[in-house]
C-alpha positions in Angstrom: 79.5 -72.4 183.7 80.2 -71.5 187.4 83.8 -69.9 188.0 83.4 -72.3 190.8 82.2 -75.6 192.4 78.4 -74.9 193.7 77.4 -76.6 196.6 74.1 -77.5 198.2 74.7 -74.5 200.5 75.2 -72.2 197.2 71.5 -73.3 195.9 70.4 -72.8 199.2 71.7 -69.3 199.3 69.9 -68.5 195.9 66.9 -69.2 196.7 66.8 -67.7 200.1 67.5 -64.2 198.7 64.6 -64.8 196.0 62.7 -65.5 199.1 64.0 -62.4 200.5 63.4 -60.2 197.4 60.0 -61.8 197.1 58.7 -60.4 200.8 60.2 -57.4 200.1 58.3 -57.2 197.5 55.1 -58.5 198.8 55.0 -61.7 196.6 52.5 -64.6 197.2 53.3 -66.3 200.8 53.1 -69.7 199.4 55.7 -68.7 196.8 58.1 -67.0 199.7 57.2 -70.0 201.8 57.9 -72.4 199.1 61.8 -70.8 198.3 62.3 -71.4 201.6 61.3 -74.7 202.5 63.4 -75.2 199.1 66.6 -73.5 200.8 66.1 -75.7 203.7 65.9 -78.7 202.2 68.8 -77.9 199.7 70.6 -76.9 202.6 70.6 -79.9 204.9 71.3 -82.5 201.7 73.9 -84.8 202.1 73.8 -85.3 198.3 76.0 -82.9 196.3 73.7 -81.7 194.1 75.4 -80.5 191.7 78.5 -82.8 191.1 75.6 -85.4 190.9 73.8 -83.6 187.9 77.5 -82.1 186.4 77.8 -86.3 185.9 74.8 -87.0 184.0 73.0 -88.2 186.8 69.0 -86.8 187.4 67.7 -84.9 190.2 66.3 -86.6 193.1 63.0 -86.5 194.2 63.0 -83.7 196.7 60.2 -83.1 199.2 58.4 -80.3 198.2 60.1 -79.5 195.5 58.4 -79.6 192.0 59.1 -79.0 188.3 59.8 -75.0 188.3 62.0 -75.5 191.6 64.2 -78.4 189.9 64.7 -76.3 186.7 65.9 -73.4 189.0 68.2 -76.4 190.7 69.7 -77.2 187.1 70.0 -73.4 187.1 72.0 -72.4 189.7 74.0 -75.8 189.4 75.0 -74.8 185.9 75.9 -71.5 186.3 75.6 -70.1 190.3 72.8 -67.7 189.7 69.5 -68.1 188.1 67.3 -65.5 186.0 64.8 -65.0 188.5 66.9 -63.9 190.6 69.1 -61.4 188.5 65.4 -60.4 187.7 64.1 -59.2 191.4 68.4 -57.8 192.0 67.6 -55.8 189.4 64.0 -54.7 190.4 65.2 -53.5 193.9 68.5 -51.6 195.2 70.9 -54.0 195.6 71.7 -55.6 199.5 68.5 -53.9 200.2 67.2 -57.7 201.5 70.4 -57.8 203.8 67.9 -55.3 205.8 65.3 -57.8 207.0 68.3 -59.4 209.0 68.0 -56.8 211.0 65.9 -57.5 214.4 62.6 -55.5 214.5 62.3 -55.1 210.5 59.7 -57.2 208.3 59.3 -57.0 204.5 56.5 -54.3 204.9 58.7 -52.5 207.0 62.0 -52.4 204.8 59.9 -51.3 201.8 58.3 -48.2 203.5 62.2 -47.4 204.5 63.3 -47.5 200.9 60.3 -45.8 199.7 59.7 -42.8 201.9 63.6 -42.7 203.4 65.6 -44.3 200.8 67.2 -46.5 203.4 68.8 -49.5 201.1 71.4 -50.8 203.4 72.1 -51.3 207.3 74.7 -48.6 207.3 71.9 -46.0 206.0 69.7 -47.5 208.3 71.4 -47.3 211.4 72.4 -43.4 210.2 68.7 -43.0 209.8 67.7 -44.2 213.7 70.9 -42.8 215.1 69.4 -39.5 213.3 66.1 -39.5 214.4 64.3 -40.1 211.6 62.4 -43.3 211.9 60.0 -41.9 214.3 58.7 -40.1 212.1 57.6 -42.6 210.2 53.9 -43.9 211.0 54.2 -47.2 213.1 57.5 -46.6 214.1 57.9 -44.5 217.3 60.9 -43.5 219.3 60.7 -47.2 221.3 61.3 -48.5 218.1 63.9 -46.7 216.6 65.7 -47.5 219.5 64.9 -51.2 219.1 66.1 -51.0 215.7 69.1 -49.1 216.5 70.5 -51.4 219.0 69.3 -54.2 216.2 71.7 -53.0 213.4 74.6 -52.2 215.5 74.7 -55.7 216.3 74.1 -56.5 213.2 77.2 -54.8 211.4 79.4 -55.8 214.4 78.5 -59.4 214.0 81.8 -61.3 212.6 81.1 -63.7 209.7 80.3 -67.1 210.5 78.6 -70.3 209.2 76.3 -72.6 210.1 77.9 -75.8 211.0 76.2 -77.6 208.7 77.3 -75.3 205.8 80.4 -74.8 207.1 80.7 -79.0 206.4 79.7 -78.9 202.9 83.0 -76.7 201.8 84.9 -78.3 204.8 84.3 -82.0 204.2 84.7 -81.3 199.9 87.6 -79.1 200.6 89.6 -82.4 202.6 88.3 -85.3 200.3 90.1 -83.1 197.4 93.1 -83.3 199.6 93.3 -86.6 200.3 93.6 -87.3 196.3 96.5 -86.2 196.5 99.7 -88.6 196.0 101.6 -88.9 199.1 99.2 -87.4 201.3 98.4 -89.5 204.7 96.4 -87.8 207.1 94.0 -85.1 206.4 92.1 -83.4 209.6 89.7 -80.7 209.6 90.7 -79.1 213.6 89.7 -75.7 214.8 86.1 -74.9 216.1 84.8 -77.4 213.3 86.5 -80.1 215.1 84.9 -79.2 218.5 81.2 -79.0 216.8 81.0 -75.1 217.5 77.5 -74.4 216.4 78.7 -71.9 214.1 82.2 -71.8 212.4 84.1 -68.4 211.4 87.0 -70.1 209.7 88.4 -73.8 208.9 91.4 -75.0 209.9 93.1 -78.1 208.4 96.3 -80.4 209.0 98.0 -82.8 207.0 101.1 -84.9 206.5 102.5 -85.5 203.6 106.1 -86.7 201.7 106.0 -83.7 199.6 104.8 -80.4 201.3 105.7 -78.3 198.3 103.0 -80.5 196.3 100.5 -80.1 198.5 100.4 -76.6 198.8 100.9 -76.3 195.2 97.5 -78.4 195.0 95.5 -76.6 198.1 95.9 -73.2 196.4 94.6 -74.1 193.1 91.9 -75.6 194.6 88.7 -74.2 192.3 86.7 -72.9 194.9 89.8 -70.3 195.6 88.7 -66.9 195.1 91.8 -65.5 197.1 95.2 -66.9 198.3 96.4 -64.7 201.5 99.7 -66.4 201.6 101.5 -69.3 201.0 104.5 -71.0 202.4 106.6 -73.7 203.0 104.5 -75.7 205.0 101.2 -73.1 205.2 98.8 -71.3 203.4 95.9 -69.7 204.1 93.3 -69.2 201.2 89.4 -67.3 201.1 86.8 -69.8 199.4 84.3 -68.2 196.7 82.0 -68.6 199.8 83.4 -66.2 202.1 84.8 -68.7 204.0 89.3 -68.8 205.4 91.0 -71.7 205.6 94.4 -72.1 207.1 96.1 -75.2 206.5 99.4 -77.0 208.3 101.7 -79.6 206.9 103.4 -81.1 209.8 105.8 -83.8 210.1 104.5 -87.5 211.2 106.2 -87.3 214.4 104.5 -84.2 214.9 100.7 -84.6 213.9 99.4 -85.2 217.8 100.9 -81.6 219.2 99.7 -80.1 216.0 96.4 -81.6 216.1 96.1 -80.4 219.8 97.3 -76.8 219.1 95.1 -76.2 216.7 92.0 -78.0 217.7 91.5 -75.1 220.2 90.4 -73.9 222.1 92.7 -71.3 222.9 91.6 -71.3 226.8 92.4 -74.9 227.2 95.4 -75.2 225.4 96.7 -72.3 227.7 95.8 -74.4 230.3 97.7 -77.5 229.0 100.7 -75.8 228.6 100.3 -74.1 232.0 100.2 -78.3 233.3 103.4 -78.5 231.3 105.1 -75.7 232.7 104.7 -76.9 236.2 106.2 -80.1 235.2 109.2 -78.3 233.3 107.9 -79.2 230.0 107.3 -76.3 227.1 104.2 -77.6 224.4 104.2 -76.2 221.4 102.6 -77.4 218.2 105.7 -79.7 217.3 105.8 -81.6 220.4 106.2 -81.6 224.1 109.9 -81.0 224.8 111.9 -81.4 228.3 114.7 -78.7 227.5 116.0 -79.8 223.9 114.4 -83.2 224.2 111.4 -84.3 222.6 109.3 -86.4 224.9 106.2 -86.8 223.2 103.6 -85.4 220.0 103.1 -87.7 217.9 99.4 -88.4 219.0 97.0 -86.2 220.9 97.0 -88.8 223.9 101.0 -88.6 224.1 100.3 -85.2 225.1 98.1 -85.4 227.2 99.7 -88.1 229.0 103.1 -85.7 229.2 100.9 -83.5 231.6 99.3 -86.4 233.5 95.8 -86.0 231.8 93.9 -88.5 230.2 92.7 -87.8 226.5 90.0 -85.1 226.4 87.4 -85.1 223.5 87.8 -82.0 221.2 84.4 -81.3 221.8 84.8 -80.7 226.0 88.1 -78.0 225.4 86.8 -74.9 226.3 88.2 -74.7 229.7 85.0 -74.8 231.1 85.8 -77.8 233.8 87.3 -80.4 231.5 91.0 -80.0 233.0 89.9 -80.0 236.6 87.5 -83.2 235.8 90.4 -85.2 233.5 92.5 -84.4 236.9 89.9 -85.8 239.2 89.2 -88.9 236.9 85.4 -87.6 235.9 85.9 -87.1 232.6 82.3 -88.0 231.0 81.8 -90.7 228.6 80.0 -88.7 225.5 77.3 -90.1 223.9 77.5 -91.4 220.4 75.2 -91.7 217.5 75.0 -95.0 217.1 73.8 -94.7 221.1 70.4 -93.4 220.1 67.3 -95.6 219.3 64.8 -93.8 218.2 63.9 -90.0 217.2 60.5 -88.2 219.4 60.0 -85.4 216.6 59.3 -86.1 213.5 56.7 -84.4 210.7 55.1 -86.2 207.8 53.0 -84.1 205.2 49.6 -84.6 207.2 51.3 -80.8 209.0 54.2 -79.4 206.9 56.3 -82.6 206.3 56.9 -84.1 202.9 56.5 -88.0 203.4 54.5 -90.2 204.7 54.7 -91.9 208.0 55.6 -95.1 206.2 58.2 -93.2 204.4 59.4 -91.7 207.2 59.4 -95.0 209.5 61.6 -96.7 206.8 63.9 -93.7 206.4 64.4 -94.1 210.2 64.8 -97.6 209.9 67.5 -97.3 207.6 69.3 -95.0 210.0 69.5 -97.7 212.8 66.1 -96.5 214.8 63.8 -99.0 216.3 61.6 -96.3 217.3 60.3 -92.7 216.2 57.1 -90.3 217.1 55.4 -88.6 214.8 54.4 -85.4 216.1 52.6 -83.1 213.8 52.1 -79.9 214.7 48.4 -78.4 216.7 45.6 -76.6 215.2 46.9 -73.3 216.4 49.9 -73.3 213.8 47.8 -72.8 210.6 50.9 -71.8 208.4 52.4 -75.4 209.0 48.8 -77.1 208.3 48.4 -78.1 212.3 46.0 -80.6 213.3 42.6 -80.5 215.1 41.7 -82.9 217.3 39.8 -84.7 214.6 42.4 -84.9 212.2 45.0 -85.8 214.9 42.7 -88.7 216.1 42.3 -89.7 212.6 46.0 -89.8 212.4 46.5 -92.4 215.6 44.2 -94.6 214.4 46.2 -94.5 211.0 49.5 -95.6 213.4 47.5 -98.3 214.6 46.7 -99.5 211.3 50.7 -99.0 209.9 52.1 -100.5 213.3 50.1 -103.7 212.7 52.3 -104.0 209.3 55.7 -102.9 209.9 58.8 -104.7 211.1 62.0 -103.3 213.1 60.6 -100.1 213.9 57.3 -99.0 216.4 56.0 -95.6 215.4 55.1 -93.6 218.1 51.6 -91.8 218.7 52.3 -88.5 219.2 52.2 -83.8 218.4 53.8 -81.2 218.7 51.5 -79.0 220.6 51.5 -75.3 220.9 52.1 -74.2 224.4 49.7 -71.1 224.5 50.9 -67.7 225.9 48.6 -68.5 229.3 50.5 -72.1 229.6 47.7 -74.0 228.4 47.7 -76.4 225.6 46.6 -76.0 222.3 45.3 -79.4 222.5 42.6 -81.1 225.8 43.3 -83.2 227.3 41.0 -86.2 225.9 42.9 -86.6 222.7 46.6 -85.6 224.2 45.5 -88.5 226.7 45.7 -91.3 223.5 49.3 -90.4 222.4 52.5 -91.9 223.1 54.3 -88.9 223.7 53.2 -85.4 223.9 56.1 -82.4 222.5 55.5 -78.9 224.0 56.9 -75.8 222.1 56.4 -72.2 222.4 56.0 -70.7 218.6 54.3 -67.6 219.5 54.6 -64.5 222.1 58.4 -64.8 221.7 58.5 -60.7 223.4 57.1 -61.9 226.8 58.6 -60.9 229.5 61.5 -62.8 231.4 58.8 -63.8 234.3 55.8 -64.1 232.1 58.0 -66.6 229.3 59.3 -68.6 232.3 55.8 -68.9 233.9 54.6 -69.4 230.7 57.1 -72.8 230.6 56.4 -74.0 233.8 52.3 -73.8 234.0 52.8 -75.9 230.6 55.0 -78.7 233.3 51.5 -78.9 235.2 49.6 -80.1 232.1 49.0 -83.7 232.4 49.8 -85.2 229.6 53.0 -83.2 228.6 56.2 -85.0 228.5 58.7 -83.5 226.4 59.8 -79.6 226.1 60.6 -78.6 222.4 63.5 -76.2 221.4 63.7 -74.3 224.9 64.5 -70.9 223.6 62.8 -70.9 220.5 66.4 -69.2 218.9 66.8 -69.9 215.0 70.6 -69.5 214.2 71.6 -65.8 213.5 68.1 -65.4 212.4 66.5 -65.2 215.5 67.6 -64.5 219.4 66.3 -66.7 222.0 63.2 -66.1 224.2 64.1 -64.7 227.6 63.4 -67.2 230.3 64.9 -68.2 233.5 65.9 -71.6 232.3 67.7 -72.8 235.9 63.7 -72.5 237.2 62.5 -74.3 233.9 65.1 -77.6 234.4 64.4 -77.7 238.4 60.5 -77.5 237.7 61.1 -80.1 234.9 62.7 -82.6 237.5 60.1 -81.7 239.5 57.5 -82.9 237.6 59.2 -86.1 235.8 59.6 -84.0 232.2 62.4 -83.9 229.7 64.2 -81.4 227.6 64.9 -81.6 223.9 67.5 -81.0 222.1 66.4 -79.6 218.5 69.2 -81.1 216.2 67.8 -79.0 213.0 71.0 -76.9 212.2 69.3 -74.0 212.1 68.6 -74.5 216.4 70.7 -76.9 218.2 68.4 -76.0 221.1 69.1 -76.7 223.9 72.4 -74.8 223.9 75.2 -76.5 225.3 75.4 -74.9 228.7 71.7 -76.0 229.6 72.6 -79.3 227.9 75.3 -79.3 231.1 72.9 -77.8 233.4 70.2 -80.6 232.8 72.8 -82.7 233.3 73.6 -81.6 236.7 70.2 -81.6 237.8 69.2 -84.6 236.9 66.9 -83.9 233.8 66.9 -86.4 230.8 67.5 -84.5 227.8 66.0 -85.7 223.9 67.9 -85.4 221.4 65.8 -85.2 218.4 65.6 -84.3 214.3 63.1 -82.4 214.0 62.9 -84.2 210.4 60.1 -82.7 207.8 61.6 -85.2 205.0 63.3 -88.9 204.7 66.8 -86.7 204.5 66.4 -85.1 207.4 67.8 -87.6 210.1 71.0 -86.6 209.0 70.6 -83.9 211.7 71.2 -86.1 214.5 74.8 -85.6 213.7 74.7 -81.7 215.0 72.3 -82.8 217.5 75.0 -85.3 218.7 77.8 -82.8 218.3 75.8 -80.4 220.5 74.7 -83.2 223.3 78.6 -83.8 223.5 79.6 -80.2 223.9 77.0 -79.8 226.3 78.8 -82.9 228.7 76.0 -85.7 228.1 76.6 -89.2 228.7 74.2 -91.7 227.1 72.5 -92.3 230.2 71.6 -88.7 230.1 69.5 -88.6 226.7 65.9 -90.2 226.8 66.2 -91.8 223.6 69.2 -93.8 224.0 67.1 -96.1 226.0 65.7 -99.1 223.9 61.7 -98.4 223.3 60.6 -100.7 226.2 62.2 -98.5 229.1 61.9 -95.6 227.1 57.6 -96.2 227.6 57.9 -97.1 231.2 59.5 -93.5 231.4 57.1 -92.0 229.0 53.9 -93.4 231.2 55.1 -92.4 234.6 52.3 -90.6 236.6 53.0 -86.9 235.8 54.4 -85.3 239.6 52.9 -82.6 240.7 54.9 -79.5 242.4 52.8 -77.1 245.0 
């Protein structure tokens, strides 16, 4: 048995390093490939996994995820680890796959470095190119070196931080334990998790409670403890198994609003706040707002807010990035919401590299609220995802035809992800992009382009006529990969320009766009999409981040596309594409 709970995001983490020590290795790319898609899928699971299994329940089916993957699920569930991995751990120096994190470095790479310089961590690495000695390796070169150099500096100096998504799974079981508790009333997750930061470097939670001493009696013996850093009173702060700190807070009742506010974050606004207080004589602290001794107000968010003569800001805005001077002015946005969107313009099925069908993945949709949703396969040109030609993709709309005939309460969408092609051109002509609802644009290639040649790139893809909707802008992957460089001021205005629209990838691994070019669109005018990217039934669970994202980025629902019910949606979809000279 586990010393520990294992979550979804544990699994995950398995069998990425198998897939790690596998390319390293030089494994089969349809095994690597298959870990992965396994990781991912794990990953993004609301379903805990293993609690579900540790009760006697079976294992889902999973897209893509067979007999020998399920055994390695019951595995890792069991017991955190699973043979096959021990097994590659000990075939290769151990953190040696912590290497191919490292910009600039592939699997065939990191094995010559261990073979012919010994290099098995980032620390050797970066003594080796700070040395000199990578360039003297074939295929390396001074260039390089540099590269890689600059690569692994950033790469030690990078503080640890999670995923949002993953940051949820221990966040979300972490509070529900805590809300078993007898006497406990409210339990809030605040910090940088509250304001849907993208990535999360610790968790911060409040409560209020009749017996403080109980509670933090219970929160340190939580089983996913590894370390407790201290404990007090009324606060502790422990280390998870998973790496991850959290800080907790008991406050009072009267209390919980000027708590909630303090820590919330961010620090910049909150400095601003109590700067508004200041000029009114008031001091803010994390018990209350107080006029000399007395205390005027605290015991909601709003009651402070109102102490400084603001109206209540969404955690999501407080970054001090305009949001005092616009709650001042009365021009506060009204975010969008979840329930605001009705339909999703990028989906996969497993006619590219999805795992259902489009019936599947209609009703999944359907069950989420969705009246509408494209499927958008990906082009010929991206054989590792099983892209379409035009004959298959043809074969596919007439398929939709068929299926639309049948179903109720939900219109699927003809539609592709199409390759945008290092010249601007489409991987697609124009006679069979011309029969589809809605055509999705995305650069997956030729990310080292120049700044001028990427942007150009972009915006000779605008001037294609049957283009509507630009996919994940900067092509970033979350601490995995850096975005593209492009000039993306030029890429919204030319987007206006031409009556296009800007998605907003809600996979966890992108929330792309980020959410200063969310605000940006915004400003100019340009509808954004916010969309799942789903490859499975599961995955429209991602809307969530995408949601989070849209309202960090300042969006209104009259600023996403698919808020719009399907009918206006199409009148905006088969607008004559404008030309700009």
């Amino acid at each position: 048995m586990p010393e520990h709970a294992v979550h979804n995001a544990d699994i995950a983490r398995v069998f990425g390093e198998i897939a790690d020590l596998l390319e390293i290795e030089q494994a089969n790319p349809f095994r690597i490939r298959a870990y992965r898609n396994a990781a991912r899928i794990v990953e993004g699971l609301q379903l805990d996994l293993a609690a579900r299994l540790a009760g006697g329940g079976e294992l889902p089916k999973l897209p893509g995820i067979g007999a020998d993957l399920g055994a390695k699920i019951h595995e890792v569930a069991a017991s955190g680890t699973c043979a096959l991995l021990e097994k590659l751990r000990r075939e290769l120096p151990a953190g040696i796959a912590d290497l191919l994190h490292v910009p600039g470095l592939g699997p065939k790479r990191v094995q010559r470095l261990y073979q012919e310089l010994d290099v098995q961590t980032p620390e050797q690495l970066y003594r080796a190119a700070r040395d000199g000695r990578l360039r003297a390796l074939a295929g390396f070169g001074e260039k390089s070196e540099l590269k890689i150099l600059r690569g692994v500096e950033a790469h030690l100096k990078r503080p640890g931080r999670y995923k949002l998504a993953v940051a949820a799974q221990y966040a979300e079981a972490y509070a529900d334990y805590l809300r078993r508790i007898p006497g406990v009333g409210r339990v809030e997750l605040a910090g940088s998790f509250r304001r849907m930061r993208e990535t999360v470097g610790d968790l911060d939670m409040l409560i209020t409670a009749a017996a403080a001493d109980q509670v933090m009696q219970r929160f340190t013996a939580y089983p996913e403890v590894r370390q407790v850093l201290s404990r007090g009173d009324t606060r502790a702060s422990v280390v998870l198994h998973a790496g991850i700190q959290v800080d907790l807070r008991v406050v009072a009742e009267a209390c919980y609003g000027a708590a909630l506010h303090y820590f919330t974050g961010s620090k910049a606004h909150n400095i601003a706040v109590r700067r508004l207080g200041q000029a009114r004589g008031l001091k803010i602290n994390e018990y209350g707002v107080y006029r000399g001794a007395a205390r005027v107000a605290g015991d909601t968010e709003e009651s402070v807010y109102a102490a400084v003569g603001l109206p209540y800001i969404p955690p999501e805005l407080r970054e001090d990035q305009g949001e005092i001077e616009a709650a001042r002015a009365g021009t506060l946005p009204r975010l969008v919401e979840l329930g605001d969107l009705r339909g999703d313009l990028h989906v996969h099925t497993r006619a590219s590299d999805g795992h259902a069908g489009i019936r599947e993945m209609a009703q999944a949709a359907a069950a989420r609220g969705l009246s509408y949703l494209a499927i958008t396969e990906h082009s010929r040109r991206l054989r590792l995802a099983h892209g379409l030609d035009p004959q298959a993709l043809a074969r596919q709309i007439d398929e939709i035809d068929r299926l639309n005939a049948e179903l109720a309460g939900i219109r699927v969408l003809k539609g592709v992800e199409v390759d945008i092609l290092a010249d601007g051109t489409l991987d697609l002509p124009d006679s069979v992009l011309a029969r589809l609802d809605v055509v999705v644009g995305a650069v997956h290639s030729d990310f080292q382009l120049s700044r001028e040649r990427q942007t150009e790139r972009i915006l000779k893809a605008f001037d294609q006529p049957h283009l509507h909707i630009l996919a994940h802008p900067t092509g970033r992957l979350i601490e995995r990969r850096e975005p593209y460089d492009v000039d993306m001021l030029r890429i919204i205005r030319k987007a206006r320009a031409c009556g296009r629209f800007l998605e907003l990838n809600a996979h966890p691994e992108r929330l792309d766009l980020l959410d200063t070019h969310c605000r940006m669109a915004k400003d100019e005018g340009v509808l954004v999409c916010v969309s799942s990217d789903a490859h499975s039934e599961l995955d429209f669970e991602h809307l969530r981040y995408g949601i989070g994202q849209a309202r960090r980025g300042w969006l209104e629902k009259a600023d996403v596309l698919n808020a719009r019910p399907l009918a206006a949606l199409q009148r905006l979809l088969r607008r004559p594409p404008r030309t700009q000279p």
